[in-house]
C-alpha positions as CSV (number, residue, x, y, z in Angstrom):
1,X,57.2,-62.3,-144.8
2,X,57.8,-61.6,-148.2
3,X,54.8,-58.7,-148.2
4,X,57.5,-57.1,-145.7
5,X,60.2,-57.6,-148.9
6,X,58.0,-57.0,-151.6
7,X,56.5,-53.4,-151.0
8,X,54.6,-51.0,-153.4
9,X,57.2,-48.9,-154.9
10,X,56.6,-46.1,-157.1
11,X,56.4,-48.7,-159.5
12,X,55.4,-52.2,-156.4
13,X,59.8,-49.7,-155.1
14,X,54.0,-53.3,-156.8
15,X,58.8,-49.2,-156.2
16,X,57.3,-47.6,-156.9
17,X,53.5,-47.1,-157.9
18,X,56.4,-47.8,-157.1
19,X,58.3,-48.9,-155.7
20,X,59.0,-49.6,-157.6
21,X,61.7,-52.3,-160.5
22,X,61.4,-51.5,-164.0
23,X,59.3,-51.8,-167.3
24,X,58.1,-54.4,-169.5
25,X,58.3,-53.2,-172.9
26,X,57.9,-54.5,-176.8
27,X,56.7,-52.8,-180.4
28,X,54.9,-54.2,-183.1
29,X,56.4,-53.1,-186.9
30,X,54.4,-52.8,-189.3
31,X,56.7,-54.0,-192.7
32,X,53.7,-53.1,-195.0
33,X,50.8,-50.8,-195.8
34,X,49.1,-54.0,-195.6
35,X,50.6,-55.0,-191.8
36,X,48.3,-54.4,-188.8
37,X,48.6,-50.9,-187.3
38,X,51.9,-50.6,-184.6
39,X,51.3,-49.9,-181.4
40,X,52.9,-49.5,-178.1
41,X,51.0,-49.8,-174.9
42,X,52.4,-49.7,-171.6
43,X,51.2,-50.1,-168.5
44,X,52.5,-49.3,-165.3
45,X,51.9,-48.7,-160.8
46,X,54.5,-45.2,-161.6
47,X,52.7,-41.8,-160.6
48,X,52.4,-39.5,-163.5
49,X,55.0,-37.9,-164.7
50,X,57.4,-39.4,-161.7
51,X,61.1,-39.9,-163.3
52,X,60.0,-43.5,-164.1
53,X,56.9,-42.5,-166.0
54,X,59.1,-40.1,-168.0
55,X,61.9,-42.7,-168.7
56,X,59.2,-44.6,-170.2
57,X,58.1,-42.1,-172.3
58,X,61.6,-41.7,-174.0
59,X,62.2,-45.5,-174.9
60,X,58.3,-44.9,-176.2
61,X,59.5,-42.5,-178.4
62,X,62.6,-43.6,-179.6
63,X,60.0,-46.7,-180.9
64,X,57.8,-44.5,-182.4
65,X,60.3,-42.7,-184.5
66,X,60.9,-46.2,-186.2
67,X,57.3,-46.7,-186.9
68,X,55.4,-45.2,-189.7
69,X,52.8,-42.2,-188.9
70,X,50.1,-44.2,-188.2
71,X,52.0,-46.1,-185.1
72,X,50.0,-45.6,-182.0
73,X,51.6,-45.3,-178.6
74,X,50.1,-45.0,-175.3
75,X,51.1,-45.2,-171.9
76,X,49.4,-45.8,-168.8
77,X,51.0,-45.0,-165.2
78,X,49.0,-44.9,-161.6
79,X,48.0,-48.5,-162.2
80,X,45.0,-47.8,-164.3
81,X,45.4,-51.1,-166.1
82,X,45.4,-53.1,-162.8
83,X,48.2,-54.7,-160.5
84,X,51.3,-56.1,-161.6
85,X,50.2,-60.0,-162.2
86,X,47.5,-58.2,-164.1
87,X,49.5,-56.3,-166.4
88,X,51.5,-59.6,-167.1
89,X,48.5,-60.9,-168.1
90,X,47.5,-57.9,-170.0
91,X,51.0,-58.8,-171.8
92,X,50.2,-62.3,-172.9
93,X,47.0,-61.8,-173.8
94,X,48.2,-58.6,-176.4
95,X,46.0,-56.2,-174.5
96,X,49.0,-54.4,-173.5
97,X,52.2,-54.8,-175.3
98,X,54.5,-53.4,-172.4
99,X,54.2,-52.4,-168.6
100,X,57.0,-51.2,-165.8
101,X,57.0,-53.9,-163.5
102,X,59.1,-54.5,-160.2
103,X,60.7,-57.9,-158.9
104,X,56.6,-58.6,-158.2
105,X,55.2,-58.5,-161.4
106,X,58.9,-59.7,-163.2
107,X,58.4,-62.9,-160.8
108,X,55.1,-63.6,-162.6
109,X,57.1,-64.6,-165.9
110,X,60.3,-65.8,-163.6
111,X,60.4,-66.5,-160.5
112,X,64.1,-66.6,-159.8
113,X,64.3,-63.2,-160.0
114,X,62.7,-62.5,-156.6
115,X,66.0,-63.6,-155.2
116,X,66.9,-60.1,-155.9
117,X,64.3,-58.8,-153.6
118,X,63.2,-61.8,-151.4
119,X,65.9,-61.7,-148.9
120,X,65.4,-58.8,-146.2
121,X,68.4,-57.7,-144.5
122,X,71.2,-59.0,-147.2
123,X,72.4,-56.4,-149.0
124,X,74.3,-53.8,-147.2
125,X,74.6,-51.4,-149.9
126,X,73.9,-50.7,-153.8
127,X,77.7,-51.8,-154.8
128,X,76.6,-55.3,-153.7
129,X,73.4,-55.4,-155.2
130,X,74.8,-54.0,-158.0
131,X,77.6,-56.8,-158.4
132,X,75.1,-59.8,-157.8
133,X,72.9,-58.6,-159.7
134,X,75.7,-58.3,-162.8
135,X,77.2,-61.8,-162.2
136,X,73.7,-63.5,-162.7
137,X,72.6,-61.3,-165.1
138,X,73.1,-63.7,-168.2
139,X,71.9,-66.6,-166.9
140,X,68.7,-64.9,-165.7
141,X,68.3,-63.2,-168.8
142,X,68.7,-66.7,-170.7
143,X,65.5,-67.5,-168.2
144,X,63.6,-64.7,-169.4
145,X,64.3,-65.4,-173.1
146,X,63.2,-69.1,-172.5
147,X,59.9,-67.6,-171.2
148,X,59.3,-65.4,-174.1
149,X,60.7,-62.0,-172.9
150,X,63.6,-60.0,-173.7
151,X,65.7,-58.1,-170.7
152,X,66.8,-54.5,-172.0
153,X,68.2,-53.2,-169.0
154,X,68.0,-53.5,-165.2
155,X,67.1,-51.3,-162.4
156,X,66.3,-50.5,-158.8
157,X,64.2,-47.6,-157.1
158,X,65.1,-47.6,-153.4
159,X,65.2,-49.2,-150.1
160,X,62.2,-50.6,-148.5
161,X,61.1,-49.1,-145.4
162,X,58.1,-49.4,-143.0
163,X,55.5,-46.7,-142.9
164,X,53.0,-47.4,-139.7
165,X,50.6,-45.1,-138.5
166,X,52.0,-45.4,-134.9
167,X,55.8,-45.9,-133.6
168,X,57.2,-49.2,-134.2
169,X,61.4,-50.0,-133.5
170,X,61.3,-53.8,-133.5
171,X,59.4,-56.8,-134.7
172,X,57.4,-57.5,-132.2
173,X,56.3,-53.8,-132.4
174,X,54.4,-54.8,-136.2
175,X,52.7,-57.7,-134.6
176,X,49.6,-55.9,-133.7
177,X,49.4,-53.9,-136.7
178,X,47.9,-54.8,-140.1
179,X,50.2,-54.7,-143.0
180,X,49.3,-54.0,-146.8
181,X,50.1,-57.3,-148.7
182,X,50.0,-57.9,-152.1
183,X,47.0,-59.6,-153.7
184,X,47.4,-63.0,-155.1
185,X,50.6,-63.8,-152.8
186,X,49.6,-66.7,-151.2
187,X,52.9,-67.5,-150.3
188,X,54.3,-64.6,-148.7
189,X,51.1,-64.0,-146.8
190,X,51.0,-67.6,-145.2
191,X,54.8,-67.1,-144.4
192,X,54.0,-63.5,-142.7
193,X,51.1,-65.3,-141.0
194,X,53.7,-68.1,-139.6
195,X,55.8,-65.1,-137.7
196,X,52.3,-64.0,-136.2
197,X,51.9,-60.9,-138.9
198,X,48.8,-59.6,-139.7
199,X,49.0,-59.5,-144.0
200,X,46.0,-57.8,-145.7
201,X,45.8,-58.3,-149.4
202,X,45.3,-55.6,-151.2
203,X,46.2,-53.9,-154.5
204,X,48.6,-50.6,-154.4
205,X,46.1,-48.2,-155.5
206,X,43.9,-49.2,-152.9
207,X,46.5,-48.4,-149.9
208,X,45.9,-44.8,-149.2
209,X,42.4,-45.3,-148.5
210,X,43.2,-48.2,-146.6
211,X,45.3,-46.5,-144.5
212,X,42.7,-43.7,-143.5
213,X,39.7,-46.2,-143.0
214,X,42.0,-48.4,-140.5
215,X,41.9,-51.4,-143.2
216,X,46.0,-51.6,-142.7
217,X,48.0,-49.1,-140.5
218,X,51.5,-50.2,-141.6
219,X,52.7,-50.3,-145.6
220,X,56.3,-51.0,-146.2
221,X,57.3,-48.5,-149.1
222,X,60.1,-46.6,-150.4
223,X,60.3,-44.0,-149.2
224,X,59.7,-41.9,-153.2
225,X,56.7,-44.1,-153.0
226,X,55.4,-43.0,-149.9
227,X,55.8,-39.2,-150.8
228,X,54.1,-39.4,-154.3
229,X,51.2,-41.4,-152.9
230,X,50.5,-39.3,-149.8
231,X,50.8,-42.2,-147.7
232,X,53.2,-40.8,-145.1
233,X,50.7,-38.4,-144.2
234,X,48.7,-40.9,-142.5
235,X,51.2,-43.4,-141.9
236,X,53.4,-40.6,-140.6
237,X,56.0,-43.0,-138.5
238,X,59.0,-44.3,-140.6
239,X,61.2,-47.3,-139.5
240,X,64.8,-46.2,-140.5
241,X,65.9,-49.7,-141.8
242,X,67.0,-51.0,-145.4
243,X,64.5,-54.0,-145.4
244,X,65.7,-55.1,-149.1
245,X,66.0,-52.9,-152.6
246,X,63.0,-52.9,-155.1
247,X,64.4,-54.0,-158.2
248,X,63.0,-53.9,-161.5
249,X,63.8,-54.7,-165.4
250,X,63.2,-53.2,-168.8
251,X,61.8,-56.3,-171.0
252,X,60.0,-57.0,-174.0
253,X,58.1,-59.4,-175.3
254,X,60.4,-61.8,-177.4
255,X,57.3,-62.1,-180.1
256,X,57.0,-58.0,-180.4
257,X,61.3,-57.7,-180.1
258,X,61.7,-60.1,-183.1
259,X,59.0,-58.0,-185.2
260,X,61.3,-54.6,-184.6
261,X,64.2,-54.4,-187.6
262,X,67.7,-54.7,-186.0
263,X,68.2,-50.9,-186.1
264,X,65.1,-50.3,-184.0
265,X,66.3,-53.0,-182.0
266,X,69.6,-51.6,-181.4
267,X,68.5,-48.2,-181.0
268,X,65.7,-49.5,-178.6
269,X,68.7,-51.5,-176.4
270,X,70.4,-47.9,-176.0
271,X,67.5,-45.9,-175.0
272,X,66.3,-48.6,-172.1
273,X,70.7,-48.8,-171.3
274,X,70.3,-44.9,-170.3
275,X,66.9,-45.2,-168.8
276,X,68.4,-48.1,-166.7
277,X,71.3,-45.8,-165.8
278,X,69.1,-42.8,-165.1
279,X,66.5,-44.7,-163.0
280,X,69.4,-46.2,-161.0
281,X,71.3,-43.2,-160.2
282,X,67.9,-40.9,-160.1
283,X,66.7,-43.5,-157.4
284,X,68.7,-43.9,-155.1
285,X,69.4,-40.5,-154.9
286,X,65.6,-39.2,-154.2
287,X,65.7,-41.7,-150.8
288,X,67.3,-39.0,-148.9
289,X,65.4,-36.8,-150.5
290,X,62.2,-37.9,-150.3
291,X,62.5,-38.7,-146.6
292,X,64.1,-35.1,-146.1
293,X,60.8,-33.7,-147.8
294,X,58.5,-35.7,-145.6
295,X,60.2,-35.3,-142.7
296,X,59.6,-30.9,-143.1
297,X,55.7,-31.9,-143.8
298,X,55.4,-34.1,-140.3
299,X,56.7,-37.3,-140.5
300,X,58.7,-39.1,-137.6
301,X,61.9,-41.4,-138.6
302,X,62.5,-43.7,-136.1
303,X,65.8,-45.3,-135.8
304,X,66.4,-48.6,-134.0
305,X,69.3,-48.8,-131.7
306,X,71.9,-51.4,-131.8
307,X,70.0,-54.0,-129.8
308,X,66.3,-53.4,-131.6
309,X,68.8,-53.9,-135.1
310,X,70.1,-57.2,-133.6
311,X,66.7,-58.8,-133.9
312,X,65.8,-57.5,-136.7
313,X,68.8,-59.5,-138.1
314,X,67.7,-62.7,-136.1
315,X,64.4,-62.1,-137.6
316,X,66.2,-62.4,-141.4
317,X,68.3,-64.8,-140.3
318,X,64.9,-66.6,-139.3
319,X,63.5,-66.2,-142.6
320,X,66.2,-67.5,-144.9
321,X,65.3,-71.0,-144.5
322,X,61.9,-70.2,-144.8
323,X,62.7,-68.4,-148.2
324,X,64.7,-70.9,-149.4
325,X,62.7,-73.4,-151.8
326,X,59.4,-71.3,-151.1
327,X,60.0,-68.0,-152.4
328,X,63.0,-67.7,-154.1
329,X,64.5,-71.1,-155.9
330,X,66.8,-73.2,-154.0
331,X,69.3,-73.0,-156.4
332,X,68.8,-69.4,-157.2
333,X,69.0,-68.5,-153.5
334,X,72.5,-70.6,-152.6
335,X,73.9,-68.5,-155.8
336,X,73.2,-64.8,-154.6
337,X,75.2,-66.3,-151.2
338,X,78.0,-67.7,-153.2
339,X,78.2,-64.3,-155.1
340,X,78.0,-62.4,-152.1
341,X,80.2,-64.5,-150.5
342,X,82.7,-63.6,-152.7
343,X,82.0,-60.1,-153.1
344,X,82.9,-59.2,-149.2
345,X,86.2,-61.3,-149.4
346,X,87.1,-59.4,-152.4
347,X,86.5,-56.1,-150.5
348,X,87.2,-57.3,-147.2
349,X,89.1,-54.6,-144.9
């Protein structure tokens, strides 16, 4: 069931194109005339010149200013270097030296961090992702580091939300319609397959025509994602629930951060702090939005009533043990709980 966690974002929201969370970043500096030429390549699923793919420009250019004027930078958004475990790949290989990846591609490096996104249904709002995400932060920074990455800044671009071609209010209703999954995620697909889903694995850029061929007829998106790609003008039927938050991070390569001098470095931490910020507020602000937009141009948001939300909450409630282990880390999932736990006494009424 993760395919129903883990949707294309305007990255994935693999967040984005998206859909998105963030970006993989990292620099090369050249200390001599002698030193190979810098360069700064970064690949990522964002539309063109979407906010994401213009955050990424400015922390591009804040590492290009200090380079020499030979340093080469080059960015490239709408997936044109390939899916998200692609442009990891990409990254250890040095064919790209950066790449805005969401909790799918970030779970390549480290898994733990899908426990951000894995669990459908937990989060009721941004203040409590927010505050989970900040009391883990170190130690799954430290897991990063260990794996030869280093986390600039953290992010999110929206809820995940179902976009079918036909009306769909409860579980069941998705059972006889074929959903996009990611390609490669064995795991997640078997687990939808388990519930009696229908995953078919697929890439994000090869959703819309998917979609319009009859391939898959449901794709859960945020909704920016949707807009940007088209997508909700043939799935044109929206399933008004917060499914779980694509998160993302900004990283960089440990090997290309420790090659940077430690005013670039500092100067680089700033500019990925604001993009963070910006891509945070900026995100969760275009959900309303973008589903206002839609909704003028045709499409239908369907909102479950109190009884189609109860199973939709046995149905998470159904998947935790699943999750646990599989998906997210045993140890990882019983410590977003604890957190959360804590959070809600803290701000119990």
């Amino acid at each position: 069931m993760k395919n129903l966690i883990n949707a294309p974002s305007p990255l994935n929201t693999r967040f984005w194109r998206c859909t998105l969370a963030l970006v993989v970043l990292s620099g090369l500096h050249a200390p001599s005339a002698l030193a190979a030429l810098a360069q700064l390549k970064i690949g990522s699923l964002v539309p063109k010149n979407s906010l994401y793919h213009r955050q990424i420009q400015d922390i591009g250019e804040v590492w290009k200013k200090g380079q020499d004027a030979n340093a080469k930078l080059v960015i490239y958004p709408d997936g044109s270097q390939g899916g998200e475990a692609e442009m990891v790949r990409r990254l250890r290989i040095g064919q790209l030296q950066g790449a805005l990846l969401s909790v799918v591609g970030l779970s390549e490096i480290e898994p733990s961090i899908s426990a951000l996104q894995a669990m459908p249904l937990l989060f009721k709002n941004w203040e409590e992702l927010d505050y989970v995400r900040e009391q883990m932060r170190a130690g799954m920074e430290k897991r990063f580091l260990d794996k030869g990455f280093v986390v600039l800044a953290w992010g999110d671009a929206g809820w995940v939300r179902f976009f079918s071609k036909d009306a769909a209010f409860r579980p069941d209703d998705y059972k006889k319609m074929k959903f996009f999954a990611w390609g490669g995620e064995n795991a997640q697909q078997e687990l939808m397959k388990s519930l009696g889903y229908t995953p078919v694995p697929l890439e994000p850029t090869d959703i819309l025509p998917s979609i319009q061929t009859g391939m898959i007829n449901v794709v859960p998106s945020t909704p920016y994602f949707a807009l940007a790609t088209q997508i909700y003008t043939t799935a044109n039927n929206m399933l008004e629930i917060n499914w779980a938050p694509i998160v993302g991070a900004i990283v960089i390569t440990k090997k290309s951060w420790d090659e940077m001098s430690p005013s670039l470095q500092a100067q680089m931490r700033a500019a990925c702090d604001t993009a963070g910020a910006n891509i945070r507020v900026q995100a969760r602000k275009e959900v309303d939005e973008a589903v206002q937009a839609m909704q003028k141009r045709g499409l239908h948001v369907n909102k479950p009533n109190a009884e189609q939300l109860k199973e939709w909450s046995d149905l998470a409630d159904k998947l935790y043990p699943k999750i646990r282990g599989t998906l997210v880390p045993a140890d990882t999932f019983d410590e977003v709980f604890a957190h959360l736990k804590a959070y809600r006494a803290q701000h119990a009424k």
